[in-house]
BAFI-3210 file (N, C-alpha, C; in Angstrom, 3 decimals, decimal comma, padded with zeros to 6 digits):
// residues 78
n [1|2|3|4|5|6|7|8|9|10|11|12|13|14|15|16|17|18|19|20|21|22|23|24|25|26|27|28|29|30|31|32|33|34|35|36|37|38|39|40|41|42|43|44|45|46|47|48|49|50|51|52|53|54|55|56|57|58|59|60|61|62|63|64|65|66|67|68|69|70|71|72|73|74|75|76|77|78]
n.u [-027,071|-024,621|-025,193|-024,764|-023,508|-025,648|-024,841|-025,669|-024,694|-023,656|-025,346|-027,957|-027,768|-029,900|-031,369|-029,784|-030,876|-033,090|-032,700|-031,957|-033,939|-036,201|-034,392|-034,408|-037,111|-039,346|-041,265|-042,900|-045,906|-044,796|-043,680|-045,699|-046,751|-045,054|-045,096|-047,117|-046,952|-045,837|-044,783|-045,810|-043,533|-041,343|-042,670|-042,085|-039,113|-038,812|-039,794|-038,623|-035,743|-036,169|-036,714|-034,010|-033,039|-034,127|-033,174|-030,571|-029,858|-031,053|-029,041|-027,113|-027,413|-028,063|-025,508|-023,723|-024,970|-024,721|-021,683|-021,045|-022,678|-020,796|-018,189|-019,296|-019,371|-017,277|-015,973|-016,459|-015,069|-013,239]
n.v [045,414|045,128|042,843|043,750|042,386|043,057|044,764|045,382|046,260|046,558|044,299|043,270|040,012|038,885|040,739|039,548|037,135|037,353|038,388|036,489|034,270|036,518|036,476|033,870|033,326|033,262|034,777|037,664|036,944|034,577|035,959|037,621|036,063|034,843|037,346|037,418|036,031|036,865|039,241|042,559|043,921|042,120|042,585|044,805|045,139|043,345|044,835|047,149|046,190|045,573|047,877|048,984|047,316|047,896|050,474|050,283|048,975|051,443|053,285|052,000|051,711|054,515|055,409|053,893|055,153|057,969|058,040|056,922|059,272|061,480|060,283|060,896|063,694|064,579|064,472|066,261|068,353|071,239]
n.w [-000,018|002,275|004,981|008,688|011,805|014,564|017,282|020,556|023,653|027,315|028,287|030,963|032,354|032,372|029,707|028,011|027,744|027,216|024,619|023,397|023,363|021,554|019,600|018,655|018,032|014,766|013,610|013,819|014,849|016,926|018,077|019,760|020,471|022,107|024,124|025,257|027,232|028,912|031,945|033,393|033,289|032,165|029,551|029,175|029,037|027,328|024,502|024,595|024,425|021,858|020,093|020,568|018,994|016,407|016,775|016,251|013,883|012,058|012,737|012,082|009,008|008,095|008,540|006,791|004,271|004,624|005,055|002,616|000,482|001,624|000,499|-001,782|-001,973|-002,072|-004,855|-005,687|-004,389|-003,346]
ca.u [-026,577|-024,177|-025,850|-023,833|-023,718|-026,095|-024,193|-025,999|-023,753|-023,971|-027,194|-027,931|-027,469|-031,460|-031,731|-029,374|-031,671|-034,288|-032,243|-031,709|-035,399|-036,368|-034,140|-035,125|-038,448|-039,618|-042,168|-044,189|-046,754|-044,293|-043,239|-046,569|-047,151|-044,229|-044,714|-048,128|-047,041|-044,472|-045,224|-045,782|-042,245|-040,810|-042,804|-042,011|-038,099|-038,759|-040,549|-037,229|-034,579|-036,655|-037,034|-032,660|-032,367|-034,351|-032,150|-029,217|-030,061|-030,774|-027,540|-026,066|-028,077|-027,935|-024,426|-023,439|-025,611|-023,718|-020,264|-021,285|-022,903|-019,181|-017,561|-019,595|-019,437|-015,657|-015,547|-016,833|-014,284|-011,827]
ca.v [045,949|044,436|042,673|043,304|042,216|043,849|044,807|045,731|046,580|046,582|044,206|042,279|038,909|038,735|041,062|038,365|035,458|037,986|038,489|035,005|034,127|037,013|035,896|032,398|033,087|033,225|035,627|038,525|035,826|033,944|037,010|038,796|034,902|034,781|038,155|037,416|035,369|037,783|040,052|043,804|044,216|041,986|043,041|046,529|044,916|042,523|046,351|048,085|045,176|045,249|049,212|048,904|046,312|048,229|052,033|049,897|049,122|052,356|053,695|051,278|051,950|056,094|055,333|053,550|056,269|059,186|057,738|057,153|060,684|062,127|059,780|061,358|065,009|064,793|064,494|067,649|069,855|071,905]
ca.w [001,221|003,229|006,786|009,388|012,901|015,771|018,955|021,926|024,875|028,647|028,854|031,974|032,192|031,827|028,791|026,985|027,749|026,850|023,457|022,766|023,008|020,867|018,342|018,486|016,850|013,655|013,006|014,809|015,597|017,665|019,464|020,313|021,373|023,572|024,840|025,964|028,305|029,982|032,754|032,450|033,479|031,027|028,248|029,078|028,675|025,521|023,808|024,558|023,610|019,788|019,931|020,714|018,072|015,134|016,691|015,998|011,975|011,617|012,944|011,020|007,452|007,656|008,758|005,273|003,734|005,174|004,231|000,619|000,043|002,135|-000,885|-003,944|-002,162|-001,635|-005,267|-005,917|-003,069|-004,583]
c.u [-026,029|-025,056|-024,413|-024,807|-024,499|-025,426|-024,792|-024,888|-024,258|-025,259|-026,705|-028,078|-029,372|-031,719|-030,542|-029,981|-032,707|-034,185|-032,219|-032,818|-035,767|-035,117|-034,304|-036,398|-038,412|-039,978|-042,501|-044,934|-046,702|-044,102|-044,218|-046,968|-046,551|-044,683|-045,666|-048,299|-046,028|-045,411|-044,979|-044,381|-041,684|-041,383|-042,021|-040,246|-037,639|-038,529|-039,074|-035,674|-034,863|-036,403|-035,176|-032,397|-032,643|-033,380|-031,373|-028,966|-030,232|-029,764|-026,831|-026,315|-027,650|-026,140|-023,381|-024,172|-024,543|-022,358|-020,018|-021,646|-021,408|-017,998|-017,960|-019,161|-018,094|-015,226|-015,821|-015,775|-013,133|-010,445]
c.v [044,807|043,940|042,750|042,823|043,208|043,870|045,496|045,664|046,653|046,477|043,328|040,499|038,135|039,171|040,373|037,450|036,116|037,761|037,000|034,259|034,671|036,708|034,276|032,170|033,409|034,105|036,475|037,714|035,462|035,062|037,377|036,759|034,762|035,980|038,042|036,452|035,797|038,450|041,299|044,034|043,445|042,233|044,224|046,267|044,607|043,942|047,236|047,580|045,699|046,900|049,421|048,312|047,576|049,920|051,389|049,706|050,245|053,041|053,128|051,822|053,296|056,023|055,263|054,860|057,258|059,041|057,237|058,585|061,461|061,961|061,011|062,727|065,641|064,702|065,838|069,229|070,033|072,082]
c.w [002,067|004,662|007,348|011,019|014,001|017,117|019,695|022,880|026,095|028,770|030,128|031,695|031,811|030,442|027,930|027,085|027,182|025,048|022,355|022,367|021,686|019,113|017,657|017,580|015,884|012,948|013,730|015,406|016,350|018,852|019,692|021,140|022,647|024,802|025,948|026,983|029,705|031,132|032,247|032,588|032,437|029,942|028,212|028,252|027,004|024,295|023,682|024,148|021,928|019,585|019,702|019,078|016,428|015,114|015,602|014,398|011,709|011,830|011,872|009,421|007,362|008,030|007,265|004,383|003,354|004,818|002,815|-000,025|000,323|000,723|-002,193|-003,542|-002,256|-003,359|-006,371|-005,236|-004,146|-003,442]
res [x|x|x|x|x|x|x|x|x|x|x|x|x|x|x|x|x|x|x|x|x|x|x|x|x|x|x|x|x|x|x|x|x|x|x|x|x|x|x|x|x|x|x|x|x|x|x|x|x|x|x|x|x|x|x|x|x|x|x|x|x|x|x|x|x|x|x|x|x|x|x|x|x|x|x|x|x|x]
***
C-alpha cells in the first residue's frame, strides 16, 4: 500500500506546533510522556489532533478500497 501524505486543514497556529511535536516522537511512550505534561485543555487538543490524524488514514485506506472494488465491479456492468 501506497503511504500517502496526511492533510489536516484549517488548524490554528497552535494545533500545528501541537502537530509538529506529536510527530516528533517516536513511540506511544514518548507521547503519553509528553502529554502528561500538558494541561487538561491541551490534552483534550493533542486527543483530538491523533483522533483527526488516524479519521484521516482511514478516509484515505477505505477510500483506495472503494475505488478498487468500483474497478473489479465495473467489470462485471453490462
Amino acid at each position: 500500500m501506497n503511504q500517502k501524505p496526511i492533510t489536516l486543514t484549517n488548524l490554528t497556529t497552535e494545533q500545528v506546533e501541537m502537530m509538529e511535536i506529536l510527530w516528533s516522537l517516536s513511540d506511544f511512550a514518548e507521547v503519553e510522556a509528553w502529554q502528561s505534561t500538558l494541561s487538561p485543555e491541551e490534552l483534550e487538543m493533542s486527543e483530538t489532533l491523533m483522533q483527526l490524524v488516524i479519521l484521516e488514514t482511514v478516509d484515505e485506506i477505505l477510500a483506495d478500497e472503494v475505488s478498487d472494488a468500483c474497478a473489479y465491479l465495473k467489470k462485471f456492468q453490462l
